[in-house]
C-alpha positions as CSV (number, residue, x, y, z in Angstrom):
1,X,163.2,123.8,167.8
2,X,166.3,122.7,165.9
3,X,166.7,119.2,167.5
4,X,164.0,116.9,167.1
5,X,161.1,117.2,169.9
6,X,160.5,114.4,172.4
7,X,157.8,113.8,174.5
8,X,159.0,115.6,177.5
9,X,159.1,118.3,175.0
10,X,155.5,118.1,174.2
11,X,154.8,117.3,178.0
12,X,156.2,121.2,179.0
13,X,155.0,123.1,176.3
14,X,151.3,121.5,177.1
15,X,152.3,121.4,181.1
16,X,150.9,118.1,181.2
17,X,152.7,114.6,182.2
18,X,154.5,113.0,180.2
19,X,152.5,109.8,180.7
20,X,149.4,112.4,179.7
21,X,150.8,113.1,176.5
22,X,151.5,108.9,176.3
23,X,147.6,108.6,177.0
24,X,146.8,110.9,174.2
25,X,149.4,109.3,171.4
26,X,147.8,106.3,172.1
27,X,144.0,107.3,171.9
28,X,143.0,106.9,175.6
29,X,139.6,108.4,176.7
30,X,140.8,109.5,180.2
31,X,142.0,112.8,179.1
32,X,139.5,115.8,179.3
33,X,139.0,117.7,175.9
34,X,140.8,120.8,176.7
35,X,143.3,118.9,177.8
36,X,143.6,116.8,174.8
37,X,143.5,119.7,172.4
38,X,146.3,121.4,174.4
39,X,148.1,118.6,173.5
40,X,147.6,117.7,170.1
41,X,147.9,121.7,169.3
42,X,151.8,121.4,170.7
43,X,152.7,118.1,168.5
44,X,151.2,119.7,165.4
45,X,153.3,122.9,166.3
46,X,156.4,121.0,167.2
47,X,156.3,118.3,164.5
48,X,156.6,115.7,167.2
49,X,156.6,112.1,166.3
50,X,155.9,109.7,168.7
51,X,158.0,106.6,169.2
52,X,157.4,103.3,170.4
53,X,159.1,104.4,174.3
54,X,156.2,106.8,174.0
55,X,153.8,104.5,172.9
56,X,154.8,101.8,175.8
57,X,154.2,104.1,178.6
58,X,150.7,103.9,178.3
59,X,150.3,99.9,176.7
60,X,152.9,98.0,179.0
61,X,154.6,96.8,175.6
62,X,157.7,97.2,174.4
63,X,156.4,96.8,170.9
64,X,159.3,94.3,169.9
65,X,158.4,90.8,168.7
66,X,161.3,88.2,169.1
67,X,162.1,85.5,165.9
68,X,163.7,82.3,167.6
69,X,165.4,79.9,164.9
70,X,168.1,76.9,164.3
71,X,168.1,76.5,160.6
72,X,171.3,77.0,158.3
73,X,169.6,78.4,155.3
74,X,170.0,82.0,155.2
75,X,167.4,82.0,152.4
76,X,164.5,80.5,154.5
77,X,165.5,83.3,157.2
78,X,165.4,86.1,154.9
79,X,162.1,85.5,153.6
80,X,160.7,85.0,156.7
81,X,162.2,88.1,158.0
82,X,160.3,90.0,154.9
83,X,157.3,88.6,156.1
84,X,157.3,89.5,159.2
85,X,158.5,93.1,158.6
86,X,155.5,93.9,156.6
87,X,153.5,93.4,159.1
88,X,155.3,94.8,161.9
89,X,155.7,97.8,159.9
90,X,151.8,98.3,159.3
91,X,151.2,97.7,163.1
92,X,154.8,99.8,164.5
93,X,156.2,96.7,165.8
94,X,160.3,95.9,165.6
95,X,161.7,92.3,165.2
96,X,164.5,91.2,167.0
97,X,166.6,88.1,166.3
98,X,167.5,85.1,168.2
99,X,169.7,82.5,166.8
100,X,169.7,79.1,169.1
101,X,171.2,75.8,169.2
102,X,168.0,73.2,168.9
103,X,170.0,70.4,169.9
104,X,172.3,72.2,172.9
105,X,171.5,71.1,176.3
106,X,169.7,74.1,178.5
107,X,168.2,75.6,174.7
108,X,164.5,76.3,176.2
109,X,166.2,77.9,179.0
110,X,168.4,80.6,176.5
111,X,165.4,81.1,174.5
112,X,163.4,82.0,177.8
113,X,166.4,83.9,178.6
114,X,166.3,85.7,175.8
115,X,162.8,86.9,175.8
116,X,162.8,88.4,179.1
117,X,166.0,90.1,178.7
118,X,165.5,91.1,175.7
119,X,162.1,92.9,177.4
120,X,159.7,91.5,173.7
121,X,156.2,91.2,173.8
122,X,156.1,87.9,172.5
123,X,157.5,85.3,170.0
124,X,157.6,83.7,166.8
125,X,159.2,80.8,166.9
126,X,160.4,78.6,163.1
127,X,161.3,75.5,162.6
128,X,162.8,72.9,163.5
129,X,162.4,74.6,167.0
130,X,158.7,74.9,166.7
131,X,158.8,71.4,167.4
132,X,159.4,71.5,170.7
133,X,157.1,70.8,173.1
134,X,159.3,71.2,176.0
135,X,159.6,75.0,174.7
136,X,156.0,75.6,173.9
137,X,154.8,74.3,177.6
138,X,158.0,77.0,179.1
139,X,156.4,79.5,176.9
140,X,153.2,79.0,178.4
141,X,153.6,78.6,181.9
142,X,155.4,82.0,181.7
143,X,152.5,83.5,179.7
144,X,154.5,84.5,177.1
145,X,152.9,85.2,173.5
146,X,153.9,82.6,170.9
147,X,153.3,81.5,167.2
148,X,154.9,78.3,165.9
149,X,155.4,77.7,161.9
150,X,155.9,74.1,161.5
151,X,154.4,71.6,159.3
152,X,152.5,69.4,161.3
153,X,149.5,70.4,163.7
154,X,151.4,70.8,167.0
155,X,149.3,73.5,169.3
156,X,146.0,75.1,168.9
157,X,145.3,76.7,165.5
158,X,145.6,80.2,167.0
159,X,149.3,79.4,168.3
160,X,150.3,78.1,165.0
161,X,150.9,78.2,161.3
162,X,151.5,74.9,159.7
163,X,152.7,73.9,155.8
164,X,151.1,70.9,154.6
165,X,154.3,69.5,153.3
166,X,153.3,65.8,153.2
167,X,150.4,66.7,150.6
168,X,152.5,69.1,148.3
169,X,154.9,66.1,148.2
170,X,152.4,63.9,147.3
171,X,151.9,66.0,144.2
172,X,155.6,65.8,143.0
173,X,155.8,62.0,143.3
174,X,152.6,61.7,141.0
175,X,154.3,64.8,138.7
176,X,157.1,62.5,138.3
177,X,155.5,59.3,138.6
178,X,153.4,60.9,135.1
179,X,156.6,61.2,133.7
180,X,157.6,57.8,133.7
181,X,160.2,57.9,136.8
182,X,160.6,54.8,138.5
183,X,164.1,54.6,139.9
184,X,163.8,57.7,142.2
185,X,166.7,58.2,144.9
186,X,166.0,60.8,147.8
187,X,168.0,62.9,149.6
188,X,165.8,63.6,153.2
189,X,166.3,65.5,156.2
190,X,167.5,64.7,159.5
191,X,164.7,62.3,160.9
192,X,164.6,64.0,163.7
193,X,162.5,66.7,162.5
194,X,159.1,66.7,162.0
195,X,159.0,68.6,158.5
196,X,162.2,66.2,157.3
197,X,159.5,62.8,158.0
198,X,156.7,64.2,156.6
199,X,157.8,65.3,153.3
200,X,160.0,61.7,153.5
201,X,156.2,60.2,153.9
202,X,154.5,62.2,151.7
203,X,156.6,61.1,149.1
204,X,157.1,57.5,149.5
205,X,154.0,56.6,150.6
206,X,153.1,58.4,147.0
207,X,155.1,56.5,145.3
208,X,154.3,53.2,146.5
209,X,150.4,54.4,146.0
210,X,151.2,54.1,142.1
211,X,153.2,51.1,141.9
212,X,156.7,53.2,142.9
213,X,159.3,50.8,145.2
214,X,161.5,52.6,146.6
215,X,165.0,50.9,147.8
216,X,166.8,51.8,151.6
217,X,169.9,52.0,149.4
218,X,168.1,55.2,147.4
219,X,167.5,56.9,150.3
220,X,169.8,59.1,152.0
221,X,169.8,61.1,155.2
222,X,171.0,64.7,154.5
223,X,171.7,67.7,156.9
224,X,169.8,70.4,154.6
225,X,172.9,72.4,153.9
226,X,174.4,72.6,150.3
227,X,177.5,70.5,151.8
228,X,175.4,67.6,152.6
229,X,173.7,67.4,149.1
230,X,176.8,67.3,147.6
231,X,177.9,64.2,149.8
232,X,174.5,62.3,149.8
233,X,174.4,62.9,146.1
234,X,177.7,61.1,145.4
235,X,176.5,58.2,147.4
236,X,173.4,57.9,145.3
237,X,175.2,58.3,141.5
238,X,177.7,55.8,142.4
239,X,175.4,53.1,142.5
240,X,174.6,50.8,139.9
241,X,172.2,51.0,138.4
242,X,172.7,54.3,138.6
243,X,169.2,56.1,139.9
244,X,167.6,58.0,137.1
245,X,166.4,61.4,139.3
246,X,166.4,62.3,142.9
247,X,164.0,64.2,145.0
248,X,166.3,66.6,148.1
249,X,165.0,67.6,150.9
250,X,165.7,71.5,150.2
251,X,166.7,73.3,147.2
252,X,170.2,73.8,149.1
253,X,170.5,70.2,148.7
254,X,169.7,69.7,145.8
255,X,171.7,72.4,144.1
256,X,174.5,70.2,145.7
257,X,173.4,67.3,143.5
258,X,173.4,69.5,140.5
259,X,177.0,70.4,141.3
260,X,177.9,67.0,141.9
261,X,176.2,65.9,138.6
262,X,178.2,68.1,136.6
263,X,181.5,67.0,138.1
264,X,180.4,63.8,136.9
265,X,179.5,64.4,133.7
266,X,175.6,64.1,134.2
267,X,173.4,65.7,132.4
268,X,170.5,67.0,133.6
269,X,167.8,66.6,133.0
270,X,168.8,64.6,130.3
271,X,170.5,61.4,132.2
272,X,169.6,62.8,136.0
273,X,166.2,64.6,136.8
274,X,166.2,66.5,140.1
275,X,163.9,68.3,142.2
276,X,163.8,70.0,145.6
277,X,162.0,71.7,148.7
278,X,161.5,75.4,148.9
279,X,161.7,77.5,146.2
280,X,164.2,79.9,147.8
281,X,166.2,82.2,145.3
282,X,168.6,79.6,144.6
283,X,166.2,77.7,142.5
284,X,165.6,79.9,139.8
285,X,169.0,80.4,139.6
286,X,171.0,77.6,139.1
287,X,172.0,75.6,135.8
288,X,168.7,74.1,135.2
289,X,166.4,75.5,136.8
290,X,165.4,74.0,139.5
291,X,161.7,72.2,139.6
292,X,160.5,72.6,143.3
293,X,158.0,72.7,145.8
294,X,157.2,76.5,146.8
295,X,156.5,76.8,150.3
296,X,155.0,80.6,150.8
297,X,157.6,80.9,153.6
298,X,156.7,84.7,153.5
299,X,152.6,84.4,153.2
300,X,153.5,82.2,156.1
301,X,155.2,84.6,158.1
302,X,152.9,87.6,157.5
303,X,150.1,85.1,159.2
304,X,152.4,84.2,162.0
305,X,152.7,88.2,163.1
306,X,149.5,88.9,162.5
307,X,148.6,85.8,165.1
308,X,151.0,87.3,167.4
309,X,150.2,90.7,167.5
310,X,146.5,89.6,168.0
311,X,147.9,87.8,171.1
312,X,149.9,90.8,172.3
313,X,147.5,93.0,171.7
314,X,144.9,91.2,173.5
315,X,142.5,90.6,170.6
316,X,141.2,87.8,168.9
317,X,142.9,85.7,165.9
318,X,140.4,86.4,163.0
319,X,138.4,83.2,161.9
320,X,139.3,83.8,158.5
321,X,142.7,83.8,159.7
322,X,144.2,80.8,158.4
323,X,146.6,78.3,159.8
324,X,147.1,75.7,157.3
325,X,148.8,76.8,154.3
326,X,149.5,74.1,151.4
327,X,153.2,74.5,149.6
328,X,152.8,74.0,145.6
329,X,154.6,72.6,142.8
330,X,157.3,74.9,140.8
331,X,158.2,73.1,137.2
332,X,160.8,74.1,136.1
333,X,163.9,72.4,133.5
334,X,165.7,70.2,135.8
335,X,162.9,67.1,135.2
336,X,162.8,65.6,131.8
337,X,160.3,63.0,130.3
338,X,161.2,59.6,130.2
């Protein structure tokens, strides 16, 4: 054969079905040995490789998983993308994308919209979205497969992978409480979201643990986009006194208060320590280097499609499965000693 062989191929030359030859690609034990031979002799001969159509004909799945997300930071979406990939790959799933507007009015609608047009065999859903309740309870009362990331404990431990931000920012107030900071401005994330309050609380709460006060005035409400870090950081260094470092919400903030800092004529980390959230590519990058809180955004993933092709697959989550994954600290040059 010149052109590649298909299954309806394989299905003549055996003069079988072609659901038959679907039952044999996917190791059923309702086909009679000669049979199954006949088969497997013709794919060997034709260098037939079976697809995931193939595959479905027999399984009911469609073998696509579906990624739903609001969140402006192309990094995060990347990395979580990698992570998912390398599992799907291993297990001959595809990812599709889906791109939705948290806040829009009819959003749990379009994202149960999108899963049955879209045909997938079930979801992973990121953050802030995973928040939702209103989406999680639609999922379920449609039976359709989910896995939230988020960072607080939302659903059972099989439907979820959570980052324990609060505790990993714990660690960088006492990192920069041992440096002497005590006039520490932050940058947080909208309120709204549940990852944005508990790395707020994490941190303060820290803070004032070991003495730490920290002002209203020193704490600004950010959007986590680069833009916002920029303005939020020009409210903070105009003060005076002016603060001495500042903790963003996300790297992409806070490589907008290293560009703002520089306008200024700060130096960091010599007049202005600054940290962030994330550890995406950016902060290895910039001009210091950025000390921040890696979050294994891709170890993360990987768990998350491993959970949901369990689900699809009708098996259970391994026990040794985790779901709680703790983010940890990245020192790099951008704090200084005091």
């Amino acid at each position: 054969m010149n052109k590649r062989p298909t299954i309806n191929d394989v299905a003549a030359l055996a003069g079988v079905s072609k659901r038959t030859v679907s039952r044999v690609i996917n190791g059923a034990t309702n086909v009679g040995k000669a049979t199954r031979e006949r088969i497997e002799a013709v794919i060997r001969e034709t260098g037939f490789a079976p697809d995931k159509q193939a595959r479905g004909l027999s399984t009911s799945r469609s073998y696509l998983i579906g990624l739903i997300y609001d969140n402006p930071d192309a990094l995060y979406i990347d990395q979580v993308q990698r992570g998912v990939l390398s599992i799907c790959s291993q297990k001959g799933y595809e990812l599709v994308v889906h791109p939705c507007h948290y806040n829009a009015e009819g959003f749990v609608e379009d994202c149960i919209n999108f899963v049955r047009r879209s045909n997938i065999d079930g979801v992973i859903i990121l953050p802030p979205v995973s928040e939702s309740k209103l989406l999680a309870d639609a999922l379920q009362q449609k039976g359709i497969n989910y896995v939230r990331m988020a960072s607080v404990d939302l659903d059972d431990h099989q439907n979820i992978v959570v980052s324990d931000d609060r505790a990993a920012l714990s660690d960088l107030a006492r990192y920069m409480v041992s440096l002497g900071h005590k006039d520490i401005g932050i940058i947080s994330g909208p309120q709204q979201y549940y990852s944005s309050k508990e790395r707020l609380e994490g941190f303060v709460e820290t803070l004032n643990g070991l003495g730490v006060d920290v002002p209203k005035n020193r704490v600004i409400e950010g959007k986590n986009s680069f833009e916002s870090g920029i303005e939020c950081a020009r409210q903070l260094l105009i003060q005076s006194p002016r603060v001495k470092a500042i903790f963003a919400n996300n790297d992409e903030m806070a490589a907008g208060v290293l560009k703002v800092a520089h306008e200024m004529g700060i130096i960091v980390p010599d007049e202005l320590s600054v940290a962030g959230f994330d550890d995406n590519l950016l902060a290895a990058r910039v001009i210091p280097a950025l000390t921040t809180v890696q979050r294994p955004v891709g170890d993360m993933a990987a768990i998350a499609a491993r959970k949901i092709i369990a689900h699809i697959e009708g098996s259970e989550v391994s026990e040794s499965e985790t779901y709680l994954v703790k983010p940890h600290l990245i020192i790099r040059d951008s704090i200084k000693k005091v």
